[in-house]
C-alpha positions in Angstrom: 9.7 6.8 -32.7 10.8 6.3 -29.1 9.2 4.1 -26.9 7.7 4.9 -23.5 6.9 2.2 -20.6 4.6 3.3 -18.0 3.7 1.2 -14.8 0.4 1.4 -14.3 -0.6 0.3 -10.6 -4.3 0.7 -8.5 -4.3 0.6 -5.3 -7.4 -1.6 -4.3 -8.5 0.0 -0.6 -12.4 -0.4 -1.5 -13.6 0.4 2.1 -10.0 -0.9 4.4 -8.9 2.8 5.1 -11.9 3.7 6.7 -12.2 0.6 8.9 -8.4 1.0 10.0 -9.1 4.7 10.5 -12.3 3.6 12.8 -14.6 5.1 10.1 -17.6 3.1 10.0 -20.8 5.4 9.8 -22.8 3.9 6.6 -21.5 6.9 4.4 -17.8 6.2 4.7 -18.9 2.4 3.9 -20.3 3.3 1.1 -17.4 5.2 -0.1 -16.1 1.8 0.1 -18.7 -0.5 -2.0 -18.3 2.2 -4.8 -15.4 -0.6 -5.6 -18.0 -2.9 -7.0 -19.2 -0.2 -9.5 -16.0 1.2 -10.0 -13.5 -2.4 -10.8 -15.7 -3.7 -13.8 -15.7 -0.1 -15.5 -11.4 0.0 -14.9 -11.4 -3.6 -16.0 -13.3 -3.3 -19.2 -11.0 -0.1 -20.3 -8.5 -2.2 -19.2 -9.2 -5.1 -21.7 -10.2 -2.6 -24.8 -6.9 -1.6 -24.7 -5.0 -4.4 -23.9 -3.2 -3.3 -20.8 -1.9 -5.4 -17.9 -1.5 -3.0 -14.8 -0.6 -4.2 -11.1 -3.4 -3.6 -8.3 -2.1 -3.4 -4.5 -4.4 -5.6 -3.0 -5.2 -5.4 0.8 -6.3 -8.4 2.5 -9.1 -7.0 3.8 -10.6 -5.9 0.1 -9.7 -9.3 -0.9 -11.7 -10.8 2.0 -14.7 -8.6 2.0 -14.9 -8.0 -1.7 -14.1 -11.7 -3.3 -15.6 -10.9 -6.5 -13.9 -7.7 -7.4 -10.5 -9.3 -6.5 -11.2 -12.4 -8.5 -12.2 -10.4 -11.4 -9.2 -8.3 -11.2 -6.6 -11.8 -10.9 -8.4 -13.1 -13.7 -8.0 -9.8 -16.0 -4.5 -11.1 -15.6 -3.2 -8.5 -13.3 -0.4 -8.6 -11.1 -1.9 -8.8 -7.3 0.2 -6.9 -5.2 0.5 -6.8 -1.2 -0.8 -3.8 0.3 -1.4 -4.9 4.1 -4.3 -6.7 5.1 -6.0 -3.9 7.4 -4.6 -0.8 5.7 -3.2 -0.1 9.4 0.2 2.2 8.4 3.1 -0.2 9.5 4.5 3.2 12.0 1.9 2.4 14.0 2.6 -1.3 15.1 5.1 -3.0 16.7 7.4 -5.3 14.7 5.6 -9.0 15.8 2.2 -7.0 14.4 3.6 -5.8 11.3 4.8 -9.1 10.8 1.6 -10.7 11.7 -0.1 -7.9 9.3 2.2 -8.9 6.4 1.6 -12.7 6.5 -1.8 -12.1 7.1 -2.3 -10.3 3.8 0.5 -12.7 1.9 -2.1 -15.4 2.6 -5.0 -14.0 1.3 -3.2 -13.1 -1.9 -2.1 -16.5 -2.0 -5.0 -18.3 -1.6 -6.5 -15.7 -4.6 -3.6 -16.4 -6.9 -1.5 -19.6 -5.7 1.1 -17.8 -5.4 3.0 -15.5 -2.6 3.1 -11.3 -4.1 6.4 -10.1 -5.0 5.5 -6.5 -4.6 4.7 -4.3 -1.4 3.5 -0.9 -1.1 2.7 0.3 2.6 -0.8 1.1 3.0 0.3 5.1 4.1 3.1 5.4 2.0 5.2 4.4 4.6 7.7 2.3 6.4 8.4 1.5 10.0 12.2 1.0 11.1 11.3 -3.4 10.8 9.4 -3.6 7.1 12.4 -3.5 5.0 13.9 -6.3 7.3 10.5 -8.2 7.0 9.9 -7.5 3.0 13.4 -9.5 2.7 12.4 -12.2 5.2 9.3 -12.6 3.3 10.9 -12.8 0.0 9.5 -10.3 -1.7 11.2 -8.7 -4.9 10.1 -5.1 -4.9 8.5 -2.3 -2.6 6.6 1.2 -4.3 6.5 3.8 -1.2 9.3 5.8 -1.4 10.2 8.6 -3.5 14.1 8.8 -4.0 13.5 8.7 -7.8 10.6 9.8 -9.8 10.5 7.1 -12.8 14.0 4.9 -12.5 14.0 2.0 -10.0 16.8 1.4 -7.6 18.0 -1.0 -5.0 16.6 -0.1 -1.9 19.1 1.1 1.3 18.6 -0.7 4.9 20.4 0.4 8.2 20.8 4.6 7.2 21.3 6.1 10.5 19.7 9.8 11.0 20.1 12.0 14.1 19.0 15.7 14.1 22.1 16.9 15.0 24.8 15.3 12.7 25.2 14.1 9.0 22.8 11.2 7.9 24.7 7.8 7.6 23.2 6.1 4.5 22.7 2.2 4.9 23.8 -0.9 2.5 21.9 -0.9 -0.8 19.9 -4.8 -0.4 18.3 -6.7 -2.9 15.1 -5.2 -2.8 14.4 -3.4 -5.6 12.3 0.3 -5.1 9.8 1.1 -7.9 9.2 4.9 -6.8 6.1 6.8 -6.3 5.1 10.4 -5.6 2.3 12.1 -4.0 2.1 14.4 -6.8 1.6 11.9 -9.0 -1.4 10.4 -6.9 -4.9 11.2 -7.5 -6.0 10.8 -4.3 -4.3 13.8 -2.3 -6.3 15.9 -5.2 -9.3 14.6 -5.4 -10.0 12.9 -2.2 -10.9 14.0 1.1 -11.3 11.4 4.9 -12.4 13.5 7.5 -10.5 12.9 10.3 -12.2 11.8 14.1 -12.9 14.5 16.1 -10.4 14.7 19.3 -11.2 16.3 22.7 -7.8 17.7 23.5 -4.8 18.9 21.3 -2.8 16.5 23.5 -5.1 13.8 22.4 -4.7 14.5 18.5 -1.1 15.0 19.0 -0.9 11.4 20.9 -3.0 9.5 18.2 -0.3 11.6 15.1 2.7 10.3 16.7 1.1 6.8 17.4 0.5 6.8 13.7 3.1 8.0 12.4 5.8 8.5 14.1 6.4 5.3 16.5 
C-alpha cells in the first residue's frame, strides 16, 4: 500500500487579524477568545491520533493567549513564525518588517528556547525585503506562495517583473518553499471580516494599495 505524507499546519491568529485590521468592537474580540475553546478540542484530536502538526504562531496570540500557546508547544508541535501583529509585510517599510519579524522570533523563543525555522506571512504575502530578511534571520523554510501545490522547492530572490516585457526570474536561495493554496484554506470558505467602512472611493483605494500593494 502506498504511503501518503500530509503537512498538517494551523495557523494560530486567535484575535491578531482583527486588532491589525483596527477591528476591536467586543464581537470581533470574541471571534478571537473562541481560541481558548477551540485549541484544547484540536489538541485532544490531535493526541487520539497521534499526530504532530505545525501551528504559525503570531506574537501577538502568543502574548495575549500564554496558555493556549503553551499548551500547543507542549503537545509537541512545531511553533512557527507568523508575524507578531498579523500586519501583512506589503504594508511596512523594510526597518518595520524587520522590527515585526524579530519581534515575533522572540516571543517564539522565549515559548520554545529556540528561534522558528518556519515563516508564513500573515496575508499570504511577501513585501520586495522578506525573502532578504527570512535569510538574514536564518530561517529554513517559508509557506506563502503557491508555485507548487504539494512538492517543496527552493525559493527564487531578485525576479525582475515589468508590465511591459518578459519576467526575469531570480536565483533559486536556500530557502526552502513549502507551498500553500487558497483553495486549499478553510478560511476564504467559511469565514467572513467585514471590512471598515470608508468615506470616499479614493480613501478605500489609498488604504488597498497601502496594504497591499506598497
Amino acid at each position: 500500500m502506498a504511503k501518503h505524507i500530509v503537512c498538517l499546519t494551523f495557523d494560530h491568529d486567535n484575535m491578531s487579524p482583527f486588532v491589525a485590521r483596527g477591528m476591536t468592537t467586543p464581537t470581533q474580540i470574541s471571534r478571537g477568545d473562541f481560541g481558548i475553546v477551540a485549541v484544547p478540542r484540536i489538541l485532544k484530536l490531535l493526541k487520539q491520533y497521534d499526530i504532530a502538526t505545525t501551528w504559525f504562531e503570531p506574537g501577538h496570540t502568543i502574548e495575549t493567549y500564554p496558555d493556549c500557546a503553551r499548551a500547543v508547544f507542549a503537545g509537541g508541535h512545531e511553533i512557527a513564525h507568523h508575524s507578531w501583529a498579523h500586519v501583512t509585510p506589503t504594508a511596512l517599510s523594510r526597518e518595520e518588517e524587520e522590527a515585526d519579524l524579530a519581534r515575533g522570533n522572540e516571543a517564539i523563543h522565549r515559548l520554545t528556547g529556540k528561534y522558528a525555522r518556519g515563516y508564513r506571512s500573515p496575508s499570504w504575502d511577501l513585501s520586495p525585503h522578506t525573502l532578504d530578511l527570512l535569510l538574514k534571520h536564518d530561517f529554513i523554510y517559508d509557506s506563502s506562495m503557491m508555485a507548487d501545490d504539494y512538492t517543496p522547492y527552493r525559493v527564487r530572490d531578485g525576479d525582475v517583473i515589468e508590465l511591459h516585457k518578459p519576467a526575469i526570474r531570480g536565483a533559486a536561495t536556500r530557502l526552502v518553499e513549502m507551498p500553500i493554496s487558497w483553495a486549499l484554506n478553510d478560511f476564504p470558505v467559511f469565514d467572513y471580516m467585514r471590512l471598515p467602512k470608508f468615506k470616499t472611493m479614493e480613501e478605500a483605494a489609498a488604504v488597498y494599495c497601502r496594504r497591499n500593494v506598497a
